[in-house]
C-alpha positions, -999 to 999 in steps of 0.1 A, spaced: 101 120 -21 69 99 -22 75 86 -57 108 74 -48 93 58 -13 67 40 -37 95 22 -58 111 14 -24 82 -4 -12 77 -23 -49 114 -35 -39 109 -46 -5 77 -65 -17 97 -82 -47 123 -95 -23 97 -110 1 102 -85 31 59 -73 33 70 -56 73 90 -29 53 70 -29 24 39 -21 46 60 1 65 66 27 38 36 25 25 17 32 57 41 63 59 29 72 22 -4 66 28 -5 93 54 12 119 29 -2 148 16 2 140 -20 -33 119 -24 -26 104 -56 6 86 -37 -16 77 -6 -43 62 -31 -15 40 -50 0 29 -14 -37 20 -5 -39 1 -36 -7 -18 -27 -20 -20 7 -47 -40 0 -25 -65 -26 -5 -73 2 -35 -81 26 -49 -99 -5 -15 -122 -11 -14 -126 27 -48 -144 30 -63 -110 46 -91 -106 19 -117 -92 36 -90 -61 49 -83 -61 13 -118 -55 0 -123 -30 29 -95 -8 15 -106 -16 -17 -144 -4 -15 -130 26 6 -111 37 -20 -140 38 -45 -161 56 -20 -138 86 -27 
């Protein structure tokens, strides 16, 4: 249930824990459901943003509109 795995990681990144968070959304990213893997990308790279990890952030970021 990617969806659901989604909403888990908005949790884990709303009480502070960004290991678990990053954790389910790695495993979303490498779904099959693409629309999932692109919003877990996109939430990927507002975690390495927040963290101070910009340039990873706008990696993922211009990857994403290469699609």
């Amino acid at each position: 249930m990617p969806g659901g795995q989604l909403a888990l990681a908005d949790y884990y990144t709303g009480m502070g824990n960004r290991d678990a968070a990053m954790s389910v959304l790695h495993e979303v990213e490498r779904g099959t459901d693409k629309s999932d893997a692109r919003a877990a990308r996109l939430r990927i790279a507002s975690l390495e943003y927040a963290g101070g990890n910009k340039a990873e952030a706008h990696k993922i970021l211009d990857d994403i509109l290469r699609e």
